[in-house]
MARKOLGU-598599 format. One record per residue (C-alpha): x, y, z. Coordinates in nm, 2 decimals. Example, Ala and Ser with C-alpha at 12.3 -4.5 7.8 and 13.67 -1.06 7.14 Angstrom:
<nodes>
<node c1="1.23" c2="-0.45" c3="0.78"/>
<node c1="1.37" c2="-0.11" c3="0.71"/>
</nodes>
This chain:
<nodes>
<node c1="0.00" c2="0.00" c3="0.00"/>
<node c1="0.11" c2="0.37" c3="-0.03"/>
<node c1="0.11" c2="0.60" c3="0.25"/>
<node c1="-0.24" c2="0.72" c3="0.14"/>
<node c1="-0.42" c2="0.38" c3="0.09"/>
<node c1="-0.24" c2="0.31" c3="0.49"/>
<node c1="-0.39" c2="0.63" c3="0.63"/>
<node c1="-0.70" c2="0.58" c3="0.43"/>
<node c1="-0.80" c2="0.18" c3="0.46"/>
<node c1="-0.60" c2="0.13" c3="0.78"/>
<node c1="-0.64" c2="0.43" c3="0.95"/>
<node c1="-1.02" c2="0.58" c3="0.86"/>
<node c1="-1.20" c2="0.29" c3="0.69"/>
<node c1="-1.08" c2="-0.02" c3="0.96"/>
<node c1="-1.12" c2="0.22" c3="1.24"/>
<node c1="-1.42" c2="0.44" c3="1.16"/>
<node c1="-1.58" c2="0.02" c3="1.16"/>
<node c1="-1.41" c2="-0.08" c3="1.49"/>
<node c1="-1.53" c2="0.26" c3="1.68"/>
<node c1="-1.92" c2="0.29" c3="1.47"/>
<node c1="-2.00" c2="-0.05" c3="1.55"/>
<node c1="-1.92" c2="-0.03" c3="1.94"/>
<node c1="-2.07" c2="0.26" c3="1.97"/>
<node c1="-2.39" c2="0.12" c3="1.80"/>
<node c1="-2.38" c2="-0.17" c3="2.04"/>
<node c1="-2.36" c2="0.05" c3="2.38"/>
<node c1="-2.65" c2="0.21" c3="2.26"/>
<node c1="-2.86" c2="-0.10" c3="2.36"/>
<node c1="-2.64" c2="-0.28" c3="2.63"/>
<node c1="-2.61" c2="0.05" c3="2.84"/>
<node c1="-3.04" c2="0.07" c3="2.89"/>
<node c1="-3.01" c2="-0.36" c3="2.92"/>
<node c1="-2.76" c2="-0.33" c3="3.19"/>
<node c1="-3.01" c2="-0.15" c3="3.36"/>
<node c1="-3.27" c2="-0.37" c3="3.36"/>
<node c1="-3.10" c2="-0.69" c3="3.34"/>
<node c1="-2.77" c2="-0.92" c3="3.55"/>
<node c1="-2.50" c2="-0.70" c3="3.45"/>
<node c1="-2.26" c2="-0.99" c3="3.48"/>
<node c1="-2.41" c2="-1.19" c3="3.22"/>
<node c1="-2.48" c2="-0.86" c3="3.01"/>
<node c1="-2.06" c2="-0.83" c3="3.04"/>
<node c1="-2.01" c2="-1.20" c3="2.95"/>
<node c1="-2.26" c2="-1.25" c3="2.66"/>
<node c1="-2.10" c2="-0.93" c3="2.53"/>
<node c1="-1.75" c2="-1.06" c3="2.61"/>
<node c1="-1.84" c2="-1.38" c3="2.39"/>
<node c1="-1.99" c2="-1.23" c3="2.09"/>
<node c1="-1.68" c2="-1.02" c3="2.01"/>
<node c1="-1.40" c2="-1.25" c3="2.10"/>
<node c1="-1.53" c2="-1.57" c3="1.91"/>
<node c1="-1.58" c2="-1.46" c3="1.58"/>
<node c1="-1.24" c2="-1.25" c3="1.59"/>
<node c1="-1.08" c2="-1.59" c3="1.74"/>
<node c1="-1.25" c2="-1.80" c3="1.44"/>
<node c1="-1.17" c2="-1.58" c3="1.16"/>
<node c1="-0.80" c2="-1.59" c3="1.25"/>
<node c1="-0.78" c2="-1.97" c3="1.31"/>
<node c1="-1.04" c2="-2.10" c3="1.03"/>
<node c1="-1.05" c2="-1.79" c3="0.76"/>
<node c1="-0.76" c2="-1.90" c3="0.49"/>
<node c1="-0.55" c2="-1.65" c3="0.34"/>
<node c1="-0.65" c2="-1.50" c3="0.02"/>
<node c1="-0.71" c2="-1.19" c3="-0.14"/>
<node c1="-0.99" c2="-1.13" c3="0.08"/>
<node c1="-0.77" c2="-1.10" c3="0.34"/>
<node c1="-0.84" c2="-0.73" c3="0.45"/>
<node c1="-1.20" c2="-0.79" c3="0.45"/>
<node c1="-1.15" c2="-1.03" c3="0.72"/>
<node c1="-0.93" c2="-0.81" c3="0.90"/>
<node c1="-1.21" c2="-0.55" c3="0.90"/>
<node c1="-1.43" c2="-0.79" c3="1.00"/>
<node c1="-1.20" c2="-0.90" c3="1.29"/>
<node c1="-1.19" c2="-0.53" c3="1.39"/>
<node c1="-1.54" c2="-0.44" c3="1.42"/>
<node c1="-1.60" c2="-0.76" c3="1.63"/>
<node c1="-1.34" c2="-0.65" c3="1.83"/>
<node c1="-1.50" c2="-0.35" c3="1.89"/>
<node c1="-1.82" c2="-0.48" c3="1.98"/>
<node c1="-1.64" c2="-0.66" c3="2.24"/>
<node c1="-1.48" c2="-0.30" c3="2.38"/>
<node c1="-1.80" c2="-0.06" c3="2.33"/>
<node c1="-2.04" c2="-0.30" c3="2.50"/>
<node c1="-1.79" c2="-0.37" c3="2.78"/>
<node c1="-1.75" c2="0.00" c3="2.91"/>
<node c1="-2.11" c2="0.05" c3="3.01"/>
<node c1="-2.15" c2="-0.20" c3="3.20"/>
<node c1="-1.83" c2="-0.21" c3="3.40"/>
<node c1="-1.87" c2="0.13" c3="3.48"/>
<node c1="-2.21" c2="0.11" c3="3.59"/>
<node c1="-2.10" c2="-0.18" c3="3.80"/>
<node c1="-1.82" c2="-0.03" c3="3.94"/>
<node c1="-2.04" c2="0.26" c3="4.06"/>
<node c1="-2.29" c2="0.05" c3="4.26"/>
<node c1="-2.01" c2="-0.15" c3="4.44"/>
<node c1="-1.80" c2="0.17" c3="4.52"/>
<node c1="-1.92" c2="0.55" c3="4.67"/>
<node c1="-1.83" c2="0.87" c3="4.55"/>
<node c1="-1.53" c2="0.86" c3="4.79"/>
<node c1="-1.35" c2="0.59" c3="4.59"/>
<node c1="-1.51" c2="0.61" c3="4.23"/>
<node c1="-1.20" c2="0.83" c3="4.07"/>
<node c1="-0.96" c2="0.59" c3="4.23"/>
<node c1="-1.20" c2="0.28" c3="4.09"/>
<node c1="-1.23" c2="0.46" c3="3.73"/>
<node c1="-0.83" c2="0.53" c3="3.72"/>
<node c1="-0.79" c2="0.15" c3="3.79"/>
<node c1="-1.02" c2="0.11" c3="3.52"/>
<node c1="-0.88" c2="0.32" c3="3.28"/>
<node c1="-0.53" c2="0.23" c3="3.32"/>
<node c1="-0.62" c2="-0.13" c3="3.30"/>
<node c1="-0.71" c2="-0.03" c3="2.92"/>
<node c1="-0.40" c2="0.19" c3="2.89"/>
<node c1="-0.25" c2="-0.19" c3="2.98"/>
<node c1="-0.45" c2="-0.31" c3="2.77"/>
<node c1="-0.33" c2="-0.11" c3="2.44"/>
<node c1="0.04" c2="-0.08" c3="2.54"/>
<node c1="0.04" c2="-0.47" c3="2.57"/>
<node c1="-0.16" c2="-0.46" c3="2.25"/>
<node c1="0.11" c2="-0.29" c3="2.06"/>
<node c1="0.38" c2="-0.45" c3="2.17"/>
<node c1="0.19" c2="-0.79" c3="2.04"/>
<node c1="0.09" c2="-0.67" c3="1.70"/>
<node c1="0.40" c2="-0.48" c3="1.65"/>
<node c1="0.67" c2="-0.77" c3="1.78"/>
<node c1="0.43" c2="-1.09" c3="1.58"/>
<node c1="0.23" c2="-0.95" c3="1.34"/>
<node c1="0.48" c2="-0.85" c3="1.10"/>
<node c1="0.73" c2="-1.24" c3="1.14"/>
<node c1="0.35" c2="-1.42" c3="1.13"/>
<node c1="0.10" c2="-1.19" c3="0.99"/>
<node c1="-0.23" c2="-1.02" c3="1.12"/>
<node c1="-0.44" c2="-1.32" c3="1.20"/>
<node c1="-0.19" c2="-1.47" c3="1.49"/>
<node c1="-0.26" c2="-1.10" c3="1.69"/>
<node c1="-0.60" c2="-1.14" c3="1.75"/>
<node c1="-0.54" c2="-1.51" c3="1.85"/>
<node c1="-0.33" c2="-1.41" c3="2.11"/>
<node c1="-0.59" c2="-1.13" c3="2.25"/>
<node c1="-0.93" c2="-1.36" c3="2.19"/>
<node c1="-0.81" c2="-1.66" c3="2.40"/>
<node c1="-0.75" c2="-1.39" c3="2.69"/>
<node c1="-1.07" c2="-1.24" c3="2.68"/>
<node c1="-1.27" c2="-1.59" c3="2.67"/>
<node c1="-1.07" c2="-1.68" c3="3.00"/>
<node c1="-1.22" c2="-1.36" c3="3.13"/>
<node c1="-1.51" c2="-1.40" c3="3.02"/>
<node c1="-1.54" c2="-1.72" c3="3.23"/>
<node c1="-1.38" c2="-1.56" c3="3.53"/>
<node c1="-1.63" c2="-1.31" c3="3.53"/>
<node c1="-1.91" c2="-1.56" c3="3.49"/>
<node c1="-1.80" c2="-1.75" c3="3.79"/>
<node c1="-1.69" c2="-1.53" c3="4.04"/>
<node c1="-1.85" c2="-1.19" c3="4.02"/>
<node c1="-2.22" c2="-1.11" c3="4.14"/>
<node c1="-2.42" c2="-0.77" c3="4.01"/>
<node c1="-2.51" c2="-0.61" c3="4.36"/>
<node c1="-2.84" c2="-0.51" c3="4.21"/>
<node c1="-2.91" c2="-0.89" c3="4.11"/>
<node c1="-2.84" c2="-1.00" c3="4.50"/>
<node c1="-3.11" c2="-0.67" c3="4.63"/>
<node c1="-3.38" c2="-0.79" c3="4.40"/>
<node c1="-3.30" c2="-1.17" c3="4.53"/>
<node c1="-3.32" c2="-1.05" c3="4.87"/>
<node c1="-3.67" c2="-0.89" c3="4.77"/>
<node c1="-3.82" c2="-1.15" c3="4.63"/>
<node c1="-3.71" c2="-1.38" c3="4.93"/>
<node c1="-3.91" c2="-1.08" c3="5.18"/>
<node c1="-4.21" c2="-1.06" c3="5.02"/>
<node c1="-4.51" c2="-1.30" c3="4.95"/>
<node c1="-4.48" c2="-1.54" c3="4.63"/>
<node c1="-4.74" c2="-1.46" c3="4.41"/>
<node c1="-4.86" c2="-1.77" c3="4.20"/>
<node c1="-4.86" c2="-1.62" c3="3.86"/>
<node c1="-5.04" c2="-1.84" c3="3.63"/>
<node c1="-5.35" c2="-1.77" c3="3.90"/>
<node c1="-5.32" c2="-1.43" c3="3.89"/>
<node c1="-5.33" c2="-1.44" c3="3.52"/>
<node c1="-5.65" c2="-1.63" c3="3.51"/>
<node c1="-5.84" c2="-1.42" c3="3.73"/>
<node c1="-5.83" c2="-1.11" c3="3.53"/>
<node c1="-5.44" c2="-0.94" c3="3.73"/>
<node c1="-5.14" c2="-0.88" c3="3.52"/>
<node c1="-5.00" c2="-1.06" c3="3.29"/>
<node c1="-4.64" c2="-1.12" c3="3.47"/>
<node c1="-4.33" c2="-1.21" c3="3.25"/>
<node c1="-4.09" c2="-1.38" c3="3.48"/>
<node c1="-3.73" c2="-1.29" c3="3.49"/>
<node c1="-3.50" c2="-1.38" c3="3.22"/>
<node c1="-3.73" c2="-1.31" c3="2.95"/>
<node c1="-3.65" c2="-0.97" c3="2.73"/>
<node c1="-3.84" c2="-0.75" c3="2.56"/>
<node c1="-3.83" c2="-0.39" c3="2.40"/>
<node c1="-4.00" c2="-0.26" c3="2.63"/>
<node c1="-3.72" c2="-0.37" c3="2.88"/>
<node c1="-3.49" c2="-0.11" c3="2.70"/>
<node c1="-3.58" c2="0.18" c3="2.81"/>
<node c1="-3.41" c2="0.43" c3="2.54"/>
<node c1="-3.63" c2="0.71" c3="2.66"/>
<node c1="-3.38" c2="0.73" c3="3.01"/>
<node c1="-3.15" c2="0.94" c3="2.75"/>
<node c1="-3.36" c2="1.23" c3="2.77"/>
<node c1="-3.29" c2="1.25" c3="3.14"/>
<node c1="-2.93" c2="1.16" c3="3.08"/>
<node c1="-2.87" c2="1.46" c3="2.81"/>
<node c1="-3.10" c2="1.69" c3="3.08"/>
<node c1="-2.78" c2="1.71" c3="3.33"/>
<node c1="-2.55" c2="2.00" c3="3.17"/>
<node c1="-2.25" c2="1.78" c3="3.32"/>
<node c1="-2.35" c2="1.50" c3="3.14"/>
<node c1="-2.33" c2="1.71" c3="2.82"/>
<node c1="-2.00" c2="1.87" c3="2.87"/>
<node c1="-1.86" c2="1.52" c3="2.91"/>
<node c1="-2.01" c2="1.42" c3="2.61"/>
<node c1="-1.92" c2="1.74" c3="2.39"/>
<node c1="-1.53" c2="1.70" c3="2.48"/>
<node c1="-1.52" c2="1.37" c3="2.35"/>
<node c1="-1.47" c2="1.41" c3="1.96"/>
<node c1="-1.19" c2="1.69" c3="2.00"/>
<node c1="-1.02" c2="1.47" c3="2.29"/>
<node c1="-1.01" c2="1.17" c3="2.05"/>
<node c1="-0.86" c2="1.30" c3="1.73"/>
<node c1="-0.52" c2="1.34" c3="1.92"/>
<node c1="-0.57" c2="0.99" c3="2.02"/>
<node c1="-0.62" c2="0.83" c3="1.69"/>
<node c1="-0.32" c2="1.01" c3="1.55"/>
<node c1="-0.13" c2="0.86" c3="1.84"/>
<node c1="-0.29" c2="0.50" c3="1.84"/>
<node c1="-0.36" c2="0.49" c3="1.43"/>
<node c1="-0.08" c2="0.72" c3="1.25"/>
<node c1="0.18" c2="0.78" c3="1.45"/>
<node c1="0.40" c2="0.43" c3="1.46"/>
<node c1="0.39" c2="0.42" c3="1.09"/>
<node c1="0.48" c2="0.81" c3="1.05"/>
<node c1="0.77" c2="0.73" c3="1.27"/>
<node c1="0.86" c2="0.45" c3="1.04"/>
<node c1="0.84" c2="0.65" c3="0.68"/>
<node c1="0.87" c2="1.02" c3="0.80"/>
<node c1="1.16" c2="0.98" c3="1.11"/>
<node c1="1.35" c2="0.64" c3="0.97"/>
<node c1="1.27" c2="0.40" c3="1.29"/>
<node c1="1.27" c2="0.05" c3="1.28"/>
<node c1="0.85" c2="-0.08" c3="1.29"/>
<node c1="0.97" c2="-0.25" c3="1.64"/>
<node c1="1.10" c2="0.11" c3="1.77"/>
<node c1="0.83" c2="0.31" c3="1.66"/>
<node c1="0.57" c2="0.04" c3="1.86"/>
<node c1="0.80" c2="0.11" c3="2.11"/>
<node c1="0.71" c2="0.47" c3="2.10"/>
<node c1="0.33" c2="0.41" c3="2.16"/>
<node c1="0.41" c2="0.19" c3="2.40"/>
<node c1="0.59" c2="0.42" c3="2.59"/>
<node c1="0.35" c2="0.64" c3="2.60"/>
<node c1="0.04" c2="0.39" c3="2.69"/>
<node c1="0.31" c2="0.31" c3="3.00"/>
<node c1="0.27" c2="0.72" c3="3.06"/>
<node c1="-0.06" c2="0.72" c3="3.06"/>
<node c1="-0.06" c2="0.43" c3="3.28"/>
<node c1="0.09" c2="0.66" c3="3.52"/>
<node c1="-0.05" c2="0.98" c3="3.46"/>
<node c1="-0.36" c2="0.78" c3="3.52"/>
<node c1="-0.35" c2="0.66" c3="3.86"/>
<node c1="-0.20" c2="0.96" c3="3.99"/>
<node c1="-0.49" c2="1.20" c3="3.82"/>
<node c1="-0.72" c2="0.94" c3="3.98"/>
<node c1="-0.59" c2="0.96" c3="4.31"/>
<node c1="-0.53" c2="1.37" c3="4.27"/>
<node c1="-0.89" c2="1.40" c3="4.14"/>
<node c1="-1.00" c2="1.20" c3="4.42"/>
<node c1="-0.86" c2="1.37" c3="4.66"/>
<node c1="-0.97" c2="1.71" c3="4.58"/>
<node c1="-1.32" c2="1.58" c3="4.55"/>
<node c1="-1.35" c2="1.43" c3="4.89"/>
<node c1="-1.21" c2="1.77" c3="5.00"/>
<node c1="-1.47" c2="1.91" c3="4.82"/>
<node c1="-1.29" c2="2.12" c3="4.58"/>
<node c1="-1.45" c2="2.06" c3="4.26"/>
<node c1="-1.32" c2="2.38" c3="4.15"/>
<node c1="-0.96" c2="2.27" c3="4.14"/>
<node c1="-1.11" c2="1.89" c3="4.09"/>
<node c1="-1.24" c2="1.99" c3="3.70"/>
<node c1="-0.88" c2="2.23" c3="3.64"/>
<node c1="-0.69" c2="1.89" c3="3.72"/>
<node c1="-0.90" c2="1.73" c3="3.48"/>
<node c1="-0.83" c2="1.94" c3="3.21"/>
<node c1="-0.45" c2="2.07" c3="3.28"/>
<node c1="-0.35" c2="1.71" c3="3.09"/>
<node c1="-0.52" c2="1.80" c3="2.80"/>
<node c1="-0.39" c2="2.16" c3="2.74"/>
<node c1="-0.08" c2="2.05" c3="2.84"/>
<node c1="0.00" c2="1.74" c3="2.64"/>
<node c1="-0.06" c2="1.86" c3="2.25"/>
<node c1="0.30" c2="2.03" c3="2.30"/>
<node c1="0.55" c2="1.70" c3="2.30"/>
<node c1="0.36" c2="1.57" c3="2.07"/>
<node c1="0.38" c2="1.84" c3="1.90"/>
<node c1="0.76" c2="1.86" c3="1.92"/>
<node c1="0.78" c2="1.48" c3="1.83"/>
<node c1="0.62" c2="1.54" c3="1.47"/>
<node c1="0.80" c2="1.82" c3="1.41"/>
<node c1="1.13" c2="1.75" c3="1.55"/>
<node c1="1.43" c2="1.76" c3="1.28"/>
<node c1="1.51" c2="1.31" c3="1.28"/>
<node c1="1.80" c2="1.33" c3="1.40"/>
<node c1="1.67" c2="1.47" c3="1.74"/>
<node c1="1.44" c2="1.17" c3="1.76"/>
<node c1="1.56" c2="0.87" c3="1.58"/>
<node c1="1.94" c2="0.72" c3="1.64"/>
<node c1="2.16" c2="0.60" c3="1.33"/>
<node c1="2.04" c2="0.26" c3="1.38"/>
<node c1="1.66" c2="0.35" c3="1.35"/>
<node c1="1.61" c2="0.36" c3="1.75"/>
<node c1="1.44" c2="0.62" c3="1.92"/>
<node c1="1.64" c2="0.90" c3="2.11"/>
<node c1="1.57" c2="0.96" c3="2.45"/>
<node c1="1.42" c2="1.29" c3="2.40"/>
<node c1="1.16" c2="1.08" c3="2.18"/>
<node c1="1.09" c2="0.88" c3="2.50"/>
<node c1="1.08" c2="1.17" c3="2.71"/>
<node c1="0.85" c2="1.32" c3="2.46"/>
<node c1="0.57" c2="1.06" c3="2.48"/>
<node c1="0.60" c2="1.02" c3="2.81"/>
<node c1="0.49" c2="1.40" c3="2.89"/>
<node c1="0.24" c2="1.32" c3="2.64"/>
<node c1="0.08" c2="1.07" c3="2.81"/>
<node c1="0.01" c2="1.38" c3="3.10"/>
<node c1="-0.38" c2="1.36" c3="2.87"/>
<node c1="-0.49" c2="1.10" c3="3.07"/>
<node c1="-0.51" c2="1.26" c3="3.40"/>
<node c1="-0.84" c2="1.34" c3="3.27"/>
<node c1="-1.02" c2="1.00" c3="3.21"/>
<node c1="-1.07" c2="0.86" c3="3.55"/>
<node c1="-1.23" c2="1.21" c3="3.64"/>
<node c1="-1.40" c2="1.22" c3="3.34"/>
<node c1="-1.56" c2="0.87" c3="3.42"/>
<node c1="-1.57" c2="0.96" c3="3.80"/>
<node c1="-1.87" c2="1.26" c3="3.69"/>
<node c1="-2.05" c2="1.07" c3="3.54"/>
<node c1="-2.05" c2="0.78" c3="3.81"/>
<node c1="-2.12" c2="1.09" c3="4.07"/>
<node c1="-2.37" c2="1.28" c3="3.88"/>
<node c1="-2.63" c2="0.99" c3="3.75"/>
<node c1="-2.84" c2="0.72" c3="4.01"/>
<node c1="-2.77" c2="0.36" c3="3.96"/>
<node c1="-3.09" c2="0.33" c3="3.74"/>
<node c1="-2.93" c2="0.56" c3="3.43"/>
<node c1="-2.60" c2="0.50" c3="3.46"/>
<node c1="-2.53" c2="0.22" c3="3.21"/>
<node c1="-2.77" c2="0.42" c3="2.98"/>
<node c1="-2.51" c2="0.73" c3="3.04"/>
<node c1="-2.25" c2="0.55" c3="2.98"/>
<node c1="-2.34" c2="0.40" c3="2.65"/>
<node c1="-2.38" c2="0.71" c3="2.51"/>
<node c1="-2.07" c2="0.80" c3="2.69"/>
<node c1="-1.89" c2="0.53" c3="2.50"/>
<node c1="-2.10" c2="0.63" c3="2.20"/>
<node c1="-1.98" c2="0.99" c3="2.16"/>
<node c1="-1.63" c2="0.87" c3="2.21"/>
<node c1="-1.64" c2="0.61" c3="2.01"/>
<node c1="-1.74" c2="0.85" c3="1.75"/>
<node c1="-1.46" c2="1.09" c3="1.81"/>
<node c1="-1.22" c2="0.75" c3="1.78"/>
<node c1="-1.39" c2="0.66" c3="1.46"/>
<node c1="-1.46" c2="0.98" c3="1.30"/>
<node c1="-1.11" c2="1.09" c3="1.42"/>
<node c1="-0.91" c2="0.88" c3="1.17"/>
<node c1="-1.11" c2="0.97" c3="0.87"/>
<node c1="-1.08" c2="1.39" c3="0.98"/>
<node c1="-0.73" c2="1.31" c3="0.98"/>
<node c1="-0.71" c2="1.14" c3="0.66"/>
<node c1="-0.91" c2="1.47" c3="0.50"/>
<node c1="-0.66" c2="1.69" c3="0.67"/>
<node c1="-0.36" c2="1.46" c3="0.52"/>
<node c1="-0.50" c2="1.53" c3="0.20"/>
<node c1="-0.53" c2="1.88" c3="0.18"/>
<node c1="-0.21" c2="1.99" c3="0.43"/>
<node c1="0.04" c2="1.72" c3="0.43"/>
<node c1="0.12" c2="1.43" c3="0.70"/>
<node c1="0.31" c2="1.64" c3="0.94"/>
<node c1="0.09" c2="1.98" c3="0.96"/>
<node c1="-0.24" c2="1.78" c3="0.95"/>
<node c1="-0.10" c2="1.56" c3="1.27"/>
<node c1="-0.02" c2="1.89" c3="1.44"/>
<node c1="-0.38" c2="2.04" c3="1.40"/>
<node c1="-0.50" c2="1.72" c3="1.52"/>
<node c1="-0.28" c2="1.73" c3="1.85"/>
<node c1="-0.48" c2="2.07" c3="1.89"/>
<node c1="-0.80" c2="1.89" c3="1.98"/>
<node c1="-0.68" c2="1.86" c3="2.29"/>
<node c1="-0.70" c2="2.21" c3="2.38"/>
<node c1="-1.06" c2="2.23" c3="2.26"/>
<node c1="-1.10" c2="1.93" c3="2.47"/>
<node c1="-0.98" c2="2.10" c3="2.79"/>
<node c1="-1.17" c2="2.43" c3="2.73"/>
<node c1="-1.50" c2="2.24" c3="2.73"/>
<node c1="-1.40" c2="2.02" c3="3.09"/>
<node c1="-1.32" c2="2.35" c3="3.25"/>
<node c1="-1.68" c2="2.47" c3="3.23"/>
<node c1="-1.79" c2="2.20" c3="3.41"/>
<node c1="-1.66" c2="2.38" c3="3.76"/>
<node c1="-1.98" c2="2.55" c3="3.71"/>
<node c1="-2.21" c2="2.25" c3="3.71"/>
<node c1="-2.03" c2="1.98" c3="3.90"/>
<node c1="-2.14" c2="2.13" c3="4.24"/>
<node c1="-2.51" c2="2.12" c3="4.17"/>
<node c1="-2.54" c2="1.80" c3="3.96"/>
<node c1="-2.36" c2="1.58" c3="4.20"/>
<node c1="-2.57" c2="1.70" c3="4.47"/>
<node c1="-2.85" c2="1.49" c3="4.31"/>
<node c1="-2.61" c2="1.21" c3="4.21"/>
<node c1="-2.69" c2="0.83" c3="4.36"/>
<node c1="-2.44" c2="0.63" c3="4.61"/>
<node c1="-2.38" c2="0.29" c3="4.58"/>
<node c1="-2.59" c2="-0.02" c3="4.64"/>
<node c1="-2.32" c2="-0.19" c3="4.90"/>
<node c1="-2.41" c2="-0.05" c3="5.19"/>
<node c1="-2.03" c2="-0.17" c3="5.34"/>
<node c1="-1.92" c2="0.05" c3="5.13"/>
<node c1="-2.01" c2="0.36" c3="5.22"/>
<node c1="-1.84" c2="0.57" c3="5.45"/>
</nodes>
């Protein structure tokens, strides 16, 4: 491929699928992990994008065809990823108070910041020896074990209060109550469209917090799909590094954000439970006006400043992503809002459009980048995109004017051991 068809087909087309179709999906499993076992919500989920990824790259031959497999591999991975975040979030939220939830939603969010580093390091050390199907072997058989993990050892709080109901009030025989004229009662277990209640996003998009953390997410995720989509193979053509180094790179900087992660969870936290939301929302956003400059600085940098004579990256490169990865002192705050500012009953609804919006920005992000390739060039159209960040960061600071009144009407968790 040329650089073009790369950015274009690799870079918009396979990841405008990936981030569209995950989005589409939390659209119905956030309002069904309200309503329904979030456990086996996150396992069925879990299933349905792992196994056709992990049959495709054992049982699809090669051929021609081969990139329409990979795309199809893709978007079932991202089914997989956009169904998933609703509901752990709104789990996490019921097991944990507002005390803890930035500390729970940095653990989260660095466990995906894991997550891609390791992820790059796979794809980037065995996809180019044994090609692209031996990746997403390596990640599917993972994600079943999970899966079963899950299944076995973790119990939705809300599933054991309604048990607990049902075992304190009178048994009602249901076929009798049917035949004398009384309501038609479906038992548990059975779904129905009624059960997804897609009118609870009107009260989700009534909260003005809710909406700034919504509206920041296309402009925080352009940056991000240069970094995760563009940037390892811009290294390689525009800088001269080796395809291993430039991995290297963005696995550098998911280590970074790693970091930057827990300690913006367990800075944001702080200043919440101190009740400083004022200085809780400018954490949140200092990352993201601060981080578009090293990247900035790594795209323009002259090569010899960032790559060695031997293709390896300089150590101002690694410094460079590293104070990059200063962005993600925003997402466990970011998550910890919404967790505040929403009862139990919305929140996997809120977060599924959550994971829609940024799912969006990921998806849409590629192909905006691809336009601006086209008309500006490689290296200016990567540092507009950096830029989004400082929209990004513009929009989080307004929310020290809603924060205070929105989480006053937030819920608490459903353990009461929890609370403090």
């Amino acid at each position: 491929m040329t650089p073009m068809q790369k950015d274009s087909r690799l870079g918009g087309l396979v990841q405008f699928g990936f981030f569209l179709v995950g989005g589409a999906v939390s659209i119905f499993v956030g309002p069904l992990a309200d309503g329904f076992d979030r456990v086996t919500v996150l396992c069925g989920v879990l299933l349905c994008g792992c196994l056709p990824s992990l049959l495709m790259s054992l049982l699809v031959p090669s051929a021609k065809a081969g990139f329409f497999y990979f795309f199809l591999a893709r978007i079932c991975t991202g089914v997989a990823i956009g169904g998933s975040f609703p509901v752990l979030f709104s789990l996490s939220a019921d097991v944990f108070p507002a005390s803890q939830r930035a500390l729970i939603s940095g653990a989260l969010s660095s466990a995906g910041n894991i997550g891609a580093a390791l992820g790059s390091v796979v794809s980037g050390m065995i996809g180019p020896r044994y090609g692209w199907r031996v990746p997403f072997t390596c990640v599917s058989i993972p994600t079943l074990i999970c899966a079963v993990i899950v299944r076995l050892f973790v119990t939705d709080p809300r599933t054991k209060q309604k048990a607990k109901a049902r075992r304190e009030t009178p048994i009602a025989n249901e076929a009798f109550s049917a035949w004398m004229g009384g309501a038609d009662m479906v038992g548990e277990g059975h779904l129905s469209m009624e059960d997804l209640d897609l009118s609870k996003f009107q009260k989700v998009f009534a909260v003005r917090s809710n909406m700034l953390v919504f509206s920041q997410a296309l402009p925080g995720c352009i940056p991000i799909s240069v970094i995760v989509t563009f940037l390892a193979d811009y290294l390689v053509s525009e800088h001269g590094m080796t395809v291993q180094a430039s991995t290297g790179i963005t696995a550098f900087f998911g280590i970074s954000c790693l970091c930057f992660g827990i300690a913006g969870g367990v800075g944001g936290q702080t200043l919440y439970n101190l009740r400083r939301k004022d200085y809780f929302c400018w954490l949140t956003c200092a990352g993201m006006l601060a981080a578009p400059l090293p990247f900035m600085a790594l795209v323009n940098a002259p090569q010899s400043l960032v790559t060695t004579a031997d293709g390896r990256p300089t150590i101002l490169a690694y410094f460079l992503a590293m104070c990059g990865g200063c962005a993600a002192l925003a997402g466990p705050n970011i998550r910890a809002v919404l967790m505040n500012v929403n009862p139990s009953e919305r929140r996997g609804t809120v977060f599924s459009a959550f994971t829609l919006c940024d799912d969006l920005g990921k998806g849409l992000g590629p192909s905006i980048v691809v336009t601006l390739v086209s008309i500006f060039g490689r290296r200016k159209a990567f540092t507009m995109a950096f830029a989004g960040w400082w929209v990004s960061g513009a929009i989080v600071s307004q929310l020290r004017h809603s924060l205070p009144h929105d989480a006053s009407r937030g819920g608490d968790s459903l353990l009461p051991t929890k609370k403090m």
